[in-house]
N, CA, C and O atoms as a GROMACS GRO file, in nm:
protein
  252
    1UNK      N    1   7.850   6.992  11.045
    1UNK     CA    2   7.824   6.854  11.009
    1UNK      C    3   7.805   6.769  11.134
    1UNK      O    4   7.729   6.676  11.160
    2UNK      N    5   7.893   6.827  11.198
    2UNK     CA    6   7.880   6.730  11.372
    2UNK      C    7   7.726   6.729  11.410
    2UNK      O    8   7.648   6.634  11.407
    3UNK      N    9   7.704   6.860  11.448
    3UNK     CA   10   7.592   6.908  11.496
    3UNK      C   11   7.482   6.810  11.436
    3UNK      O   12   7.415   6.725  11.495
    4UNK      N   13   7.482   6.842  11.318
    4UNK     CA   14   7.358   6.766  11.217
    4UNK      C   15   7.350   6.590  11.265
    4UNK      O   16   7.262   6.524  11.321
    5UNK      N   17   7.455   6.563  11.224
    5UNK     CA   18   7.478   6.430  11.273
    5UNK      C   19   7.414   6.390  11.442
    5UNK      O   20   7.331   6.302  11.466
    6UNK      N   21   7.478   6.483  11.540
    6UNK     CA   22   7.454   6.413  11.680
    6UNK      C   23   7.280   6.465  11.686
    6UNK      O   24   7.214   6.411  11.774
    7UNK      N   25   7.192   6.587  11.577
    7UNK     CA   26   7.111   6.582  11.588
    7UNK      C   27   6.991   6.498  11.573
    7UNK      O   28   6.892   6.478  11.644
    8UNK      N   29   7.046   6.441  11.416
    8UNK     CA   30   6.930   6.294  11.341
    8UNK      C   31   6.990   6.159  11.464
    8UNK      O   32   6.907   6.069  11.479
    9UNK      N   33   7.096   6.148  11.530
    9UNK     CA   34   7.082   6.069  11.645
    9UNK      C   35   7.016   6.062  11.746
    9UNK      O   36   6.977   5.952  11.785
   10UNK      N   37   6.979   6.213  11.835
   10UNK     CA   38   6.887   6.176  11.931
   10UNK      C   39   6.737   6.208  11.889
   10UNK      O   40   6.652   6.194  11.976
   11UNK      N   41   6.706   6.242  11.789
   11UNK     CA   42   6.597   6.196  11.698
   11UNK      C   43   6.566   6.054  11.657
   11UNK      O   44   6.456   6.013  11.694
   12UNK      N   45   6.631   5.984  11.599
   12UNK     CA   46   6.628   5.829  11.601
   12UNK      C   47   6.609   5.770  11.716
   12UNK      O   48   6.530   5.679  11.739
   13UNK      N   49   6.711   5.842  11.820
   13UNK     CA   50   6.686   5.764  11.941
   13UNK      C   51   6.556   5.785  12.061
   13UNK      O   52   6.544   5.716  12.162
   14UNK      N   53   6.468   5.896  12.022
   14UNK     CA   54   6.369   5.920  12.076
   14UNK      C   55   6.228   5.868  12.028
   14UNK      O   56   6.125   5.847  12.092
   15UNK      N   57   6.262   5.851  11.866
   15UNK     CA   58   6.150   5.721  11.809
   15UNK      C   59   6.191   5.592  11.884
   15UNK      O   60   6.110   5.555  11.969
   16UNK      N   61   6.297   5.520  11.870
   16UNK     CA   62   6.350   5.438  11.940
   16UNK      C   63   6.251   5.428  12.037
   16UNK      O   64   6.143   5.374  12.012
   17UNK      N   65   6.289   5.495  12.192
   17UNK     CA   66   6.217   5.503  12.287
   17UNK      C   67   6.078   5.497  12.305
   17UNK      O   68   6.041   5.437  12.406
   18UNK      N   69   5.981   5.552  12.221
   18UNK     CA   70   5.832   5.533  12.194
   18UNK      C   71   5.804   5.415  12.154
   18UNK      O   72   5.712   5.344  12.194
   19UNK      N   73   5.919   5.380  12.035
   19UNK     CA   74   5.874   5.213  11.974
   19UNK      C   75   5.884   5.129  12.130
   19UNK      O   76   5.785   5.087  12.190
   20UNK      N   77   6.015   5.118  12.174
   20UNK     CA   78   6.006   5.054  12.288
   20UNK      C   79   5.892   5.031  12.373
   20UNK      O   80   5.841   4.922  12.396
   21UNK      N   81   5.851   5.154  12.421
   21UNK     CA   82   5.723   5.115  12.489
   21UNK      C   83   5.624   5.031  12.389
   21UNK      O   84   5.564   4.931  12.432
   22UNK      N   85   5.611   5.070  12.271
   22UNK     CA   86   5.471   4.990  12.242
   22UNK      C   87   5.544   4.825  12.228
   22UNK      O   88   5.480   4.729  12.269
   23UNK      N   89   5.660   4.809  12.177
   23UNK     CA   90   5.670   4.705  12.232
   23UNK      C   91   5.652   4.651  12.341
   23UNK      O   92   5.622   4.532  12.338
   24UNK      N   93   5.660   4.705  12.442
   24UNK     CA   94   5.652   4.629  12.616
   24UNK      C   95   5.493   4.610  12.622
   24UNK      O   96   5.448   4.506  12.668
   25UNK      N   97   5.428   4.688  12.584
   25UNK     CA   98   5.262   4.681  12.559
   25UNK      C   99   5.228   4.574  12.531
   25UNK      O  100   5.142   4.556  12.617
   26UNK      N  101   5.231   4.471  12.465
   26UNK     CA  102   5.198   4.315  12.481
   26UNK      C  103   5.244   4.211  12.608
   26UNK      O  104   5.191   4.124  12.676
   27UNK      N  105   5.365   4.269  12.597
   27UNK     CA  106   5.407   4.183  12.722
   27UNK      C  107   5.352   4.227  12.862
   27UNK      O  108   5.322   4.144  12.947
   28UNK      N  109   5.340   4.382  12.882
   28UNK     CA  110   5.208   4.422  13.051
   28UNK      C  111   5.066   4.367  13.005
   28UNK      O  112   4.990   4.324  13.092
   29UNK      N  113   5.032   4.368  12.883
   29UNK     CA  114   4.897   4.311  12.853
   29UNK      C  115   4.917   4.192  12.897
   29UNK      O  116   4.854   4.195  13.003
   30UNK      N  117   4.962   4.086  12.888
   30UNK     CA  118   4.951   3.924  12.893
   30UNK      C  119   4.960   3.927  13.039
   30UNK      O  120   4.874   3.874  13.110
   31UNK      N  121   5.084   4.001  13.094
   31UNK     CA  122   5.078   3.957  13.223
   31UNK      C  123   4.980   3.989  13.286
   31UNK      O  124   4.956   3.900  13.368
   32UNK      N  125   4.877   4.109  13.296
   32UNK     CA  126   4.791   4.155  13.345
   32UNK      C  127   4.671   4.007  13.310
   32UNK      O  128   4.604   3.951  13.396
   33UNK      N  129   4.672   3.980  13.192
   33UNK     CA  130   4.538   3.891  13.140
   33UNK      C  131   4.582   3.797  13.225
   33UNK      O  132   4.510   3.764  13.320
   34UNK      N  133   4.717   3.734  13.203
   34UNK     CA  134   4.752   3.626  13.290
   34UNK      C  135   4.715   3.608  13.459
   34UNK      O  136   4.679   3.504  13.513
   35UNK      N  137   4.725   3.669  13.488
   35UNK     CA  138   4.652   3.725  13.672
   35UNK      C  139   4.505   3.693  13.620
   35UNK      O  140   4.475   3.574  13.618
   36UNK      N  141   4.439   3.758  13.591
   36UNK     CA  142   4.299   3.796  13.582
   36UNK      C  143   4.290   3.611  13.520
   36UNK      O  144   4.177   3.574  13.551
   37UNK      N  145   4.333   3.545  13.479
   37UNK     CA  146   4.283   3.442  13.411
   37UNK      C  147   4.309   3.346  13.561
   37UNK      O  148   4.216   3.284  13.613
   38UNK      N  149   4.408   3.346  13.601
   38UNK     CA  150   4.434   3.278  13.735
   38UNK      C  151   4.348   3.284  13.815
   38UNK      O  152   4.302   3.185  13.872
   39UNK      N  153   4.309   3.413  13.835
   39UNK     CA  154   4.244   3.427  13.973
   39UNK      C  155   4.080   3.407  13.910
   39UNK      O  156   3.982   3.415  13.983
   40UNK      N  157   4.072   3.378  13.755
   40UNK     CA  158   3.897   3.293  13.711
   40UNK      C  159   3.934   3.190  13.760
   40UNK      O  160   3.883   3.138  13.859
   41UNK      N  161   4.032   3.146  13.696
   41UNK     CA  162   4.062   2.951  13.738
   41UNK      C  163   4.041   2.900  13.873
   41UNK      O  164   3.998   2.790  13.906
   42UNK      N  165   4.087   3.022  13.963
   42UNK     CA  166   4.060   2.962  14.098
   42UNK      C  167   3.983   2.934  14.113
   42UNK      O  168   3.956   2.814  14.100
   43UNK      N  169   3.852   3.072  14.172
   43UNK     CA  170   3.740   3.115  14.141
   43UNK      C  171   3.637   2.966  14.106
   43UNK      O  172   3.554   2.902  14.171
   44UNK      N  173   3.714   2.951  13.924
   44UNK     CA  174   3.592   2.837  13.848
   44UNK      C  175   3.602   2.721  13.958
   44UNK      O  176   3.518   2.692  14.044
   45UNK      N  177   3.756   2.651  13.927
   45UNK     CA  178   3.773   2.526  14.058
   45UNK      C  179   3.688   2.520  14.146
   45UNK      O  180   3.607   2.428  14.153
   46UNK      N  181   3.692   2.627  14.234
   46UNK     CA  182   3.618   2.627  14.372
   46UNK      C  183   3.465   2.580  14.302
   46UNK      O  184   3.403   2.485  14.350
   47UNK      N  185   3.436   2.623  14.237
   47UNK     CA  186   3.228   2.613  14.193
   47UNK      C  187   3.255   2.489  14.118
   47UNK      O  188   3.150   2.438  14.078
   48UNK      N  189   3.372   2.417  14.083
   48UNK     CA  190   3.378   2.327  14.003
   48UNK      C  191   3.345   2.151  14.141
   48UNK      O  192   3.281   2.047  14.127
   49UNK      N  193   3.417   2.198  14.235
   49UNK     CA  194   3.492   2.104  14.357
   49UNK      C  195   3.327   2.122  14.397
   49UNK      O  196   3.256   2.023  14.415
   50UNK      N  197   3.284   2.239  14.408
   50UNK     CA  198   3.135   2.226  14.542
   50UNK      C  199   3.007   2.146  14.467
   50UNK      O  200   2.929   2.072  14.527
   51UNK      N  201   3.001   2.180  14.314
   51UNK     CA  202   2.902   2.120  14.230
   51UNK      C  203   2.961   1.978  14.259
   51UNK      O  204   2.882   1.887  14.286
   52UNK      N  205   3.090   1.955  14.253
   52UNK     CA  206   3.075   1.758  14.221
   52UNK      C  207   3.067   1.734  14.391
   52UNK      O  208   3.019   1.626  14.427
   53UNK      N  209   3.093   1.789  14.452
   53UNK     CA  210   3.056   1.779  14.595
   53UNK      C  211   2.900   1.746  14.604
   53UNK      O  212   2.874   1.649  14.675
   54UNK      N  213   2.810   1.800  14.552
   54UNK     CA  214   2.680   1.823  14.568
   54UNK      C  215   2.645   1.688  14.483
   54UNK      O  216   2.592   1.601  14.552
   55UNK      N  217   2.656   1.667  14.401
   55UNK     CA  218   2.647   1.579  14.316
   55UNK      C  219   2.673   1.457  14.358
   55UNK      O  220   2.581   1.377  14.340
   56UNK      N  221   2.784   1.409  14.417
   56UNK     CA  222   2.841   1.319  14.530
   56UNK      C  223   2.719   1.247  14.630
   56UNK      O  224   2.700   1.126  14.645
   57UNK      N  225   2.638   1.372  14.700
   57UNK     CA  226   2.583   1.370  14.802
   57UNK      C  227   2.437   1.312  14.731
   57UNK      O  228   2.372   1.224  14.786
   58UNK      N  229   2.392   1.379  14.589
   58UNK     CA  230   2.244   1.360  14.544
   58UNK      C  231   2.285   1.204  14.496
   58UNK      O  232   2.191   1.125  14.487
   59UNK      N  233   2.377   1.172  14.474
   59UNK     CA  234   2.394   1.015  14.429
   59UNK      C  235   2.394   0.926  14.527
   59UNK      O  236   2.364   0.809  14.507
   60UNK      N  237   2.437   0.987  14.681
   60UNK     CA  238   2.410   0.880  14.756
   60UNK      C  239   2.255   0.883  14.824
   60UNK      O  240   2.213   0.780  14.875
   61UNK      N  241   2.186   0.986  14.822
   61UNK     CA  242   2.044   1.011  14.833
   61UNK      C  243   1.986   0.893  14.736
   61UNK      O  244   1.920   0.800  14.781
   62UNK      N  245   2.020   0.908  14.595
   62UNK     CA  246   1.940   0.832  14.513
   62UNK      C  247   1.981   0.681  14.493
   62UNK      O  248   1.944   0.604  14.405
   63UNK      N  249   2.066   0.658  14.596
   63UNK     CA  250   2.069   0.494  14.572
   63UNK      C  251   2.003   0.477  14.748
   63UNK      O  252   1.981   0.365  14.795
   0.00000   0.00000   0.00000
């Protein structure tokens, strides 16, 4: 009876362990997206700052 018992335990506890990971699987996903979204944002900013830069300059041309 022991046996049986400590057996359906590390059975449970080895599904356990698989669920775990797919749980953590959303949370390395986001953080990964999260980086990759940062380093667009920079990225966009910079082309965002040089266009109104440029823009700046064609407005004082046109007055």
């Amino acid at each position: 009876m022991h046996n049986r018992l400590v057996r359906t335990l590390r059975i449970i506890e080895k599904h356990l362990d698989k669920n775990e990971k797919w749980f953590r699987y959303p949370e390395k996903k986001m953080q990964s997206l999260d980086t990759e979204i940062h380093a667009w944002d920079k990225e966009f900013q910079q082309g965002i700052a040089t266009f109104e830069n440029v823009m700046d300059e064609f407005e004082k041309i046109m007055e």
